[in-house]
C-alpha positions as CSV (number, residue, x, y, z in Angstrom):
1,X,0.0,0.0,0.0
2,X,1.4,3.3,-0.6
3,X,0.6,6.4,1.5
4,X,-1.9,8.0,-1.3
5,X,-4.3,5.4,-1.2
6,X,-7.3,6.8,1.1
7,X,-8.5,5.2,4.2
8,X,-12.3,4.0,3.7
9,X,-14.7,3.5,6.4
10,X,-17.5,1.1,4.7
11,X,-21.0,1.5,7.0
12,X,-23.0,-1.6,6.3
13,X,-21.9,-4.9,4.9
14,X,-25.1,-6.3,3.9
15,X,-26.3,-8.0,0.3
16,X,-24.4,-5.3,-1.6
17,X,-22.0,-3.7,1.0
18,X,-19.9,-7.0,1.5
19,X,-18.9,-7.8,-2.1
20,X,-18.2,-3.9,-2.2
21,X,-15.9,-4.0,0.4
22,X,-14.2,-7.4,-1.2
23,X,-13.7,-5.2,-4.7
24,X,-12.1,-2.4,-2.7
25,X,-9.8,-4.5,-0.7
26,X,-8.9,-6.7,-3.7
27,X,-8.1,-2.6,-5.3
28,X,-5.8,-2.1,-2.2
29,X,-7.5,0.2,0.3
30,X,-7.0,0.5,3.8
31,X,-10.5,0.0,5.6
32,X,-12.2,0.3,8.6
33,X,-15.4,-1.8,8.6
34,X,-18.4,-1.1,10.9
35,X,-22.1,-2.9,11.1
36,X,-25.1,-2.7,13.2
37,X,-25.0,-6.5,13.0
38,X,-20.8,-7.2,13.6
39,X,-20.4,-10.3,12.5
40,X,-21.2,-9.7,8.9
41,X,-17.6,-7.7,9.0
42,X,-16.0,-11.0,10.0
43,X,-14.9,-13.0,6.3
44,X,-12.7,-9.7,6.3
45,X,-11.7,-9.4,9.8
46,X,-7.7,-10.4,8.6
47,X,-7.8,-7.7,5.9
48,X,-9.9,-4.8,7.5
49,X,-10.1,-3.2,10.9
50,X,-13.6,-3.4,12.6
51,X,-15.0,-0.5,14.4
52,X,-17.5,-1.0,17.3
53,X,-19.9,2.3,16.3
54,X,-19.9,4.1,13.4
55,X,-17.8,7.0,15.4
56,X,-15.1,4.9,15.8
57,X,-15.2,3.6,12.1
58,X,-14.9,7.3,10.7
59,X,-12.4,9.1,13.4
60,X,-9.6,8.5,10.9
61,X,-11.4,7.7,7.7
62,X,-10.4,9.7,4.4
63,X,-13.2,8.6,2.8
64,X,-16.8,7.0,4.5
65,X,-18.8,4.9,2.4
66,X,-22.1,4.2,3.4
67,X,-24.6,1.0,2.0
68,X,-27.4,1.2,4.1
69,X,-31.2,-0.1,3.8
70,X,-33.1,3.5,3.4
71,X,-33.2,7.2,4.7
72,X,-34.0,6.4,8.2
73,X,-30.9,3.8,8.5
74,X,-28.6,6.8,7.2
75,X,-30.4,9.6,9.2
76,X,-29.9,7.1,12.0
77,X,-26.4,6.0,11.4
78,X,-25.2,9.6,9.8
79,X,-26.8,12.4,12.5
80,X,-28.3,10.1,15.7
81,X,-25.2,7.9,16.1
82,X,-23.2,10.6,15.3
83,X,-20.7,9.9,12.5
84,X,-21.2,13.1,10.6
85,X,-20.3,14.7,13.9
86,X,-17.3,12.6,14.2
87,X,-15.9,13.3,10.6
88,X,-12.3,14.5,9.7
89,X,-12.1,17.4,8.4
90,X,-11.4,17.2,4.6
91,X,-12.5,13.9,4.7
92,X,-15.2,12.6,2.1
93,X,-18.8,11.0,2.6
94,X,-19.8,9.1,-0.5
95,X,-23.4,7.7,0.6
96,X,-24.2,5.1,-1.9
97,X,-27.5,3.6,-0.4
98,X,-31.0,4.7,-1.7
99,X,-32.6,7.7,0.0
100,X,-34.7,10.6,-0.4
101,X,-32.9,13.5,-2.8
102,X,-33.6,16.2,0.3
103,X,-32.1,13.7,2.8
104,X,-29.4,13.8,0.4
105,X,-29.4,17.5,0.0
106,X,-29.5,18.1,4.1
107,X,-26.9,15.3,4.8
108,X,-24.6,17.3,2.5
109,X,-25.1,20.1,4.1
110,X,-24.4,19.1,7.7
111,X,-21.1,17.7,6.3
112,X,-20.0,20.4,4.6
113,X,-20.8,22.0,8.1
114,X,-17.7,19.7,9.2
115,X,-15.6,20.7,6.8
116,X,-15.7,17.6,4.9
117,X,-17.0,16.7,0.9
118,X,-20.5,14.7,0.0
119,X,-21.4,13.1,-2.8
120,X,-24.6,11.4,-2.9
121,X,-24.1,8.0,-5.2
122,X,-26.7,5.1,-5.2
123,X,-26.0,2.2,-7.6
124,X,-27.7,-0.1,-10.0
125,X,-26.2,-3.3,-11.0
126,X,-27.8,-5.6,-7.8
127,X,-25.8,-8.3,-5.7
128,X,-24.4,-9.8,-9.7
129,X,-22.8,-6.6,-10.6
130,X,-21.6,-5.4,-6.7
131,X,-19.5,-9.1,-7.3
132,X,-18.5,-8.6,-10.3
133,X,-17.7,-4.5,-9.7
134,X,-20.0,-3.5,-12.9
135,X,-22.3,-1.3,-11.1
136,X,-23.5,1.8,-12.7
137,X,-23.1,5.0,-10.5
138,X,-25.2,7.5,-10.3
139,X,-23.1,10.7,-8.4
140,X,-24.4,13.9,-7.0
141,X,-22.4,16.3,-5.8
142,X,-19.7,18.9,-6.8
143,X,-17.1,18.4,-10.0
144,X,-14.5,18.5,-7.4
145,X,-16.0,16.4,-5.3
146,X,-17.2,13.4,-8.0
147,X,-13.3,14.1,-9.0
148,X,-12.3,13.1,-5.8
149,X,-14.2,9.9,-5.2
150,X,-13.5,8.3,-8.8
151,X,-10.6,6.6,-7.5
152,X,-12.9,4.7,-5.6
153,X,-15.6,4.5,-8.1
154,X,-13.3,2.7,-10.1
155,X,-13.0,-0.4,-8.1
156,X,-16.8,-0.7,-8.5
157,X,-18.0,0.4,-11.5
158,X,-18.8,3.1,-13.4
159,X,-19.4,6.6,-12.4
160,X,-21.3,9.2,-14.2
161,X,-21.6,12.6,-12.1
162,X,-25.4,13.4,-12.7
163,X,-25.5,17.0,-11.1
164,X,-25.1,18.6,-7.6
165,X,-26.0,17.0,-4.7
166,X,-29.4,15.2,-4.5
167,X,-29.6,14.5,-8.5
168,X,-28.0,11.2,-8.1
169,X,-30.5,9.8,-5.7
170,X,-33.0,11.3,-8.4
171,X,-31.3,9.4,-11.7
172,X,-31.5,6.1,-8.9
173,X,-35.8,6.6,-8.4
174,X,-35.7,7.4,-12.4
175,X,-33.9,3.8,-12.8
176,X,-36.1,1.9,-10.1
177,X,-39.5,3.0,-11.8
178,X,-37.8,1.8,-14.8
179,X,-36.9,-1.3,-13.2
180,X,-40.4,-2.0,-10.9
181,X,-42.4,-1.2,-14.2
182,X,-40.7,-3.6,-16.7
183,X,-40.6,-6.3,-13.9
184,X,-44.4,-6.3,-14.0
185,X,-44.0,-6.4,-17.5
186,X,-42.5,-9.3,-18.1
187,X,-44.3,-10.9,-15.2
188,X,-47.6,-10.3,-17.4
189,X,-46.1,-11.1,-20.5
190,X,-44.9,-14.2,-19.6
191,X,-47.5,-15.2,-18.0
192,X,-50.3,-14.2,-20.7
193,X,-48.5,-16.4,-22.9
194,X,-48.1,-19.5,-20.9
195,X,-51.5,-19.3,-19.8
196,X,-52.4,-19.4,-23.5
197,X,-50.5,-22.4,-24.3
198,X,-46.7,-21.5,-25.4
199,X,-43.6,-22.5,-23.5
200,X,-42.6,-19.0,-21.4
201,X,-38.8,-20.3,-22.0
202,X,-39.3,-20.3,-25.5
203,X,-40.9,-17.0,-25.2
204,X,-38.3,-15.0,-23.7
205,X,-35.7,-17.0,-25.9
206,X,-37.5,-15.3,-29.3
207,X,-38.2,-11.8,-27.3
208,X,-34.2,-11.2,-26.1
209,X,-34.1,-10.7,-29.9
210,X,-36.4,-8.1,-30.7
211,X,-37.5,-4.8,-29.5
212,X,-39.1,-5.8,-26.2
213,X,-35.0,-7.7,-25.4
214,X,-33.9,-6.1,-21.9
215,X,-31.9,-6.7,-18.8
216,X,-34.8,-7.3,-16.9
217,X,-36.6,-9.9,-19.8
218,X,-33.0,-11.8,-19.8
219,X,-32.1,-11.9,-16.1
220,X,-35.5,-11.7,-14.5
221,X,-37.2,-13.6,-16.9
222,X,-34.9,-16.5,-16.4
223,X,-35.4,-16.2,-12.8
224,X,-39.1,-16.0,-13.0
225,X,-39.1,-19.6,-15.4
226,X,-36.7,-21.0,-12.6
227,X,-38.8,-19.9,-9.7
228,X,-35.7,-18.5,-8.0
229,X,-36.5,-15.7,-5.9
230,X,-33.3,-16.0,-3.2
231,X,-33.5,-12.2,-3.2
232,X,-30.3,-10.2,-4.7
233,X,-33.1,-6.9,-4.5
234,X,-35.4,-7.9,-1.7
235,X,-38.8,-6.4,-2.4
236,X,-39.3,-4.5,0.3
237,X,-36.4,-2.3,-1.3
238,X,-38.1,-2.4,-4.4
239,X,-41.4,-0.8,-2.7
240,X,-39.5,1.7,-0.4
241,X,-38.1,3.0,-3.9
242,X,-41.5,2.8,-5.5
243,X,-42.5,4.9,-2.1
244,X,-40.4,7.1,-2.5
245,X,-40.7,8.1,-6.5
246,X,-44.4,8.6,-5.5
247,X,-43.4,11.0,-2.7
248,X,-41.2,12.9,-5.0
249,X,-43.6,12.9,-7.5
250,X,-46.0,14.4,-5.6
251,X,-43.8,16.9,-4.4
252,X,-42.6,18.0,-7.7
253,X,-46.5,18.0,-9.0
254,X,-46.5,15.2,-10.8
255,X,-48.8,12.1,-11.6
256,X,-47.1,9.0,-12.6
257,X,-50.0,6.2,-13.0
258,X,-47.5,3.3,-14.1
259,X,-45.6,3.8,-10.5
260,X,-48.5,4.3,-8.4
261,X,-49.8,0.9,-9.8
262,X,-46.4,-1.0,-10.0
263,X,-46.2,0.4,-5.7
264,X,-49.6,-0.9,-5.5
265,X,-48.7,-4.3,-6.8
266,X,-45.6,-4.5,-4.5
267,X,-47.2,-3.6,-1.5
268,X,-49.7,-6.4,-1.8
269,X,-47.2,-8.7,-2.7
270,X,-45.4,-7.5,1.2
271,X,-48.0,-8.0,2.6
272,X,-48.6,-11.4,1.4
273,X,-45.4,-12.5,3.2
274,X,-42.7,-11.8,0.4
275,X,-41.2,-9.1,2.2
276,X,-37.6,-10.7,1.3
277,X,-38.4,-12.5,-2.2
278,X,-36.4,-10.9,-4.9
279,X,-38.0,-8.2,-6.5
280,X,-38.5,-10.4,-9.5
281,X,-40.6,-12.2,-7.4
282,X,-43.6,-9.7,-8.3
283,X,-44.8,-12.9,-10.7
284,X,-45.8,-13.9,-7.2
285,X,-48.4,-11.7,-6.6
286,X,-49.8,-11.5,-10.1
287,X,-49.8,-15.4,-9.9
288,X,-51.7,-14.8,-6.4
289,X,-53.9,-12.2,-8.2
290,X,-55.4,-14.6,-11.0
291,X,-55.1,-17.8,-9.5
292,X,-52.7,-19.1,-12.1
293,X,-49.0,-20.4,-12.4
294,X,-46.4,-19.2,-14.8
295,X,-45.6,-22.8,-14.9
296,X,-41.6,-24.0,-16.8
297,X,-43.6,-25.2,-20.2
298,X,-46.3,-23.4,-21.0
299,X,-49.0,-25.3,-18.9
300,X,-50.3,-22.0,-17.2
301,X,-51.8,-24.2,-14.6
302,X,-54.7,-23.0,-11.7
303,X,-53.0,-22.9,-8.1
């Protein structure tokens, strides 16, 4: 390690956070590790220090990363528990979970109380490209400050600086209506076809080709056909983001029927017990909804 390499405290080595971590250690960072839960910080426990609150994780930190579940997690960890308070100053907050863009926006501002940088980056990609450090980056903050936490970036993906801080976390609820939307999608396209008689492998096979071809049709799809729902994106992420488009939506004056329905569809499928199903696991509730199985070959058959 050489003495320009930043030290990075990492809040939150969950689904995402802990193959983060392994890409940044496998880049050569120093890193102080904290989580609400400690022994999730263990499998690197010989390459990272572990910090008993998130005070102690940032004292010395460069750079604090934060992966966290959703706005009151971070307002928790961030302002109750103290670690903004605890900050170096010049140091750099890079808060990479999915929050509210004002959360964002005040967040920034009680750092750059501190003296210290924020950048607001939440990231698409899911558990697959955390792993395999192909996660797309959505950053908020100032040129200067985006400048400063590429070095990072790089060991996880790609960055692309969307605006000041508070736009990235915006460019994140523009991708997850994309996302929620097209998962119901396919989940009614695949299952309008097997309920009429055709194989819903062969179907996604024949529509990867054409116009309707996506991320979501490919990876999803497969996962719907499979029935594997081991969650990468548990759905009650996917419905605090759907939760919190609306909320923004409203605020900004807007009416987006798609979302509200796509939230809709996701809360019911919560509250049917699928809190922690993938978020591909929507088929679920639209399965639960008309009584009907996607079924592997086409048999579309009644629960």
């Amino acid at each position: 390690m050489t003495s320009n390499e930043p030290h990075i405290a990492f809040l939150g080595i969950g689904l995402m956070g802990a193959p983060m971590t392994r890409n940044l250690l496998n880049a050569g960072f120093p890193m102080t590790l904290w989580n609400r839960t400690s022994s999730k910080c263990e499998p690197f426990s010989q390459e990272a220090s572990i910090a008993d609150s998130p005070v102690d994780a940032v004292a010395n930190a460069d750079v604090v990363i934060t992966m966290l579940e959703n706005s009151d997690v971070v307002e928790q960890v961030l302002v109750k528990q103290g670690a903004l308070e605890a900050l170096k100053p010049g140091s750099l907050v890079i808060d990479m979970s999915s929050i509210q863009p004002s959360v964002a926006r005040r967040h920034g501002q009680l750092a750059a109380e501190r003296g210290a940088g924020y950048v607001d980056a939440p990231v698409s990609g899911g558990t697959l490209g955390a792993a395999e450090a192909r996660l797309s980056i959505m950053a908020g903050g100032t040129e200067a400050d985006v400048d400063r936490a590429r070095p990072v970036f790089a060991a996880l993906g790609k960055c692309t600086r969307i605006g000041p801080v508070g736009s990235g976390q915006l460019a994140k609820l523009a991708n997850q209506a994309i996302v929620g939307i097209t998962i119901g999608a396919v989940s009614e396209a695949l299952l309008l076809a097997a309920k009429g008689g055709a194989d819903p492998a062969a179907v996604r096979e024949a529509l990867l080709g054409g116009f309707a071809g996506s991320r979501i049709l490919e990876l999803h799809g497969q996962r719907m056909i499979d029935r594997d729902f081991a969650p990468g994106a548990p759905a009650r992420i996917q419905l605090k983001d759907m939760r919190m488009i609306l909320d923004e939506a409203r605020a900004e004056g807007l009416t987006l029927p798609l979302a509200q329905q796509t939230h809709n569809e996701y809360l019911s499928l919560v509250a049917n017990g699928h809190s922690d199903v993938d978020h591909s696991g929507l088929l679920l509730e639209l399965e639960h909804l008309n009584g009907a199985l996607l079924g592997a070959h086409g048999q579309g058959t009644k629960e």
